[in-house]
N, C-alpha and C positions, 0 to 999 in steps of 0.2 A: 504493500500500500504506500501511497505517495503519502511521504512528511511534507507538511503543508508549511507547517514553523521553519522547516529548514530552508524549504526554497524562497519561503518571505526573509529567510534571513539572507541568504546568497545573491537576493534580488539587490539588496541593499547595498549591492559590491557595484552595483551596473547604475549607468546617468540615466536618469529619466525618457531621454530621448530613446535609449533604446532599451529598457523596456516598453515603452509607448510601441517603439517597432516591433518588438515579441508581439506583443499585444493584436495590431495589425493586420502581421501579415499570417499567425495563425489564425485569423476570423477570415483570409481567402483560402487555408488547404485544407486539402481531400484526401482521402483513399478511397471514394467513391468510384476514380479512374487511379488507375497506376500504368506505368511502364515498363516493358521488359527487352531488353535488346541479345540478340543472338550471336556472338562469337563475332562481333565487331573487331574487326583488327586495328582499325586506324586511331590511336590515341587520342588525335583531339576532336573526333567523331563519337567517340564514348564521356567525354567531360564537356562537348557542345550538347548533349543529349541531357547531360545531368543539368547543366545550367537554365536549359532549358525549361526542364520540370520543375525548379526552382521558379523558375519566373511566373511559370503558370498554374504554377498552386498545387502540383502534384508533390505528396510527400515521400514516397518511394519508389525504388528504380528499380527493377530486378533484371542484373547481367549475368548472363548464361556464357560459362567460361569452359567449353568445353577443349577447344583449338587455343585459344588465347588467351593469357591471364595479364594483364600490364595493370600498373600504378594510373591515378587519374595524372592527366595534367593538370597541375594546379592553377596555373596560369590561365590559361582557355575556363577552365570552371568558374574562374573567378570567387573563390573564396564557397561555393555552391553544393563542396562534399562538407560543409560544417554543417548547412540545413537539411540536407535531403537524405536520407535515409538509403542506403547502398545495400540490398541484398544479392550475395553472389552464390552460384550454383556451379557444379562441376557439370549436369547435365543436362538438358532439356525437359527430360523427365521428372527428375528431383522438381526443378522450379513450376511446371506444370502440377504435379501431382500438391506445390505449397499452394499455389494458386486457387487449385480448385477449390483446397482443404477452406479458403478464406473466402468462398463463395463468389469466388470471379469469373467474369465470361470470356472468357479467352474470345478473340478478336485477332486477327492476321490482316495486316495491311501487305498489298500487292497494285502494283500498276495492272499486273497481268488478268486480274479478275475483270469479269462482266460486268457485274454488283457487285451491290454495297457502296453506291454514292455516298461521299462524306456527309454533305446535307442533309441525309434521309437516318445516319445512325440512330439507333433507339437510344436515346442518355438514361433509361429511367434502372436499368441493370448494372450494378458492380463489374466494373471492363478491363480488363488489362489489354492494352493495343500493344504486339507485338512487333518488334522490327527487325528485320535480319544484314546476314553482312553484304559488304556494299557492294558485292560483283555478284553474288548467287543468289540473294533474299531469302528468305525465310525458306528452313531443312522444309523436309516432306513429314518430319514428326511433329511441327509445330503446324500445320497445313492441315494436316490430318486430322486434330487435335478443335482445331479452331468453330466456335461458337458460331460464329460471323465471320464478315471480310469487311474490309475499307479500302475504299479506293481515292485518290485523290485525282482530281479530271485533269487532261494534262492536254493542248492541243499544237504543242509544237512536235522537232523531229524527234528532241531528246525522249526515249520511253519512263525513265524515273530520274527521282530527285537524288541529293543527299540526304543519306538518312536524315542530319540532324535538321536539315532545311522540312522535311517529311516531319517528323515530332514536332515541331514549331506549328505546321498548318492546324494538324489534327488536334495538338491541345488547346489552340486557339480557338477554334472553331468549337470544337466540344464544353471548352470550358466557356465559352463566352454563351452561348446555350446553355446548358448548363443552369447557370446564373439566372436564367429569368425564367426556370420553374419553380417549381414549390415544392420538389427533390429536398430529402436530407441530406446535403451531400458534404455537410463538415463536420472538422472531426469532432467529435465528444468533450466532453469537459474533463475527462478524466487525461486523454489524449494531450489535450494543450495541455494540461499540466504536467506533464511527463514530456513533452517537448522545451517545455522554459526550464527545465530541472536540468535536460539537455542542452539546450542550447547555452545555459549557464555556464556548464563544464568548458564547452568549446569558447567561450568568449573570458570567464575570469583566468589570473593568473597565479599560480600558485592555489590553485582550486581544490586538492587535496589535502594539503596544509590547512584550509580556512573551515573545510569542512572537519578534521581531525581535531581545529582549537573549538569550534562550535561544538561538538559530541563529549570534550574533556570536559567545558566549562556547566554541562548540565548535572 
């Protein structure tokens, strides 16, 4: 259970401005939608994805490291693996079978599909929109797998995007949608409080130390 005295006390290390921004920007995120990308090679293709979901209010990222395991770029993230939540899997299956367990619709986005115009997606189901690597797209296990399709319309010669330029449409479009139903789609209270308890660790200094002289002094 979350100590409540101790995050009001670790809050007290932070400027009001940014708790105001705790504050904020967990009244835009979700797990309503999450993301999952597949064996993504290109490094700053995997930390423009995460920055991404930052920006647009997704809290977690789930990377499928079967071929490929690298560090984020920290740079291209800009600061974006502090907020967002990074779940990694050795297999396709493992991450599928957490997904389901958490009652998501798995969703495979493809140029190559017929359907599943992006404008038409149903937002009102828990979605993971998946994305695969940038010369083959998504395995035939995650295809297989998939609830739905998304397609994003595309009318020149190029046939698809870069993924992360692909993640930018779809979270945009969905989450700006999104937003003007009447969808539960942020997180819990219990949630945000366990994100500022988180985001404290990652922003105080000597955050261990403060938390050891707070636990002595009770």
């Amino acid at each position: 259970m979350m100590d409540v005295a101790l995050l009001n006390y670790l809050e007290t290390y932070l400027t009001e401005s940014r708790k105001e921004k705790f504050l904020n920007v967990l009244s835009q995120r979700t797990r309503h939608f999450t993301v999952a990308i597949e064996d993504v090679y290109q490094l700053h293709n995997t930390s423009a994805v995460m920055r991404s979901c930052d920006v647009f209010g997704i809290q977690e990222l789930h990377v499928i490291e079967e071929l490929n395991t690298k560090q984020i770029d920290r740079e291209i993230a800009m600061g974006s693996q502090k907020w967002v939540d990074i779940n990694r899997y050795r297999s396709v299956k493992d991450c599928l079978a957490h997904l389901r367990g958490q009652g998501y619709r798995i969703v495979a986005t493809s140029p190559h599909v017929t359907h599943g115009e992006l404008k038409d997606f149903d937002l009102t189901q828990k979605s993971c929109f998946f994305f695969g690597k940038e010369t083959e797209g998504l395995s035939d296990d995650v295809l297989n797998a998939a609830d739905s399709f998304i397609r994003i319309p595309m009318v020149g010669f190029a046939e698809s995007l870069n993924i992360s330029v692909s993640v930018a449409i779809i979270l945009h479009d969905t989450m700006t949608r999104l937003k003007q139903t009447t969808i539960e789609w942020q997180l819990g209270e219990a949630e945000k409080l366990q994100k500022r308890m988180d985001w404290c660790k990652t922003t105080i200094k000597s955050y261990q130390r403060i938390i050891d002289r707070y636990y002595d002094a009770l």
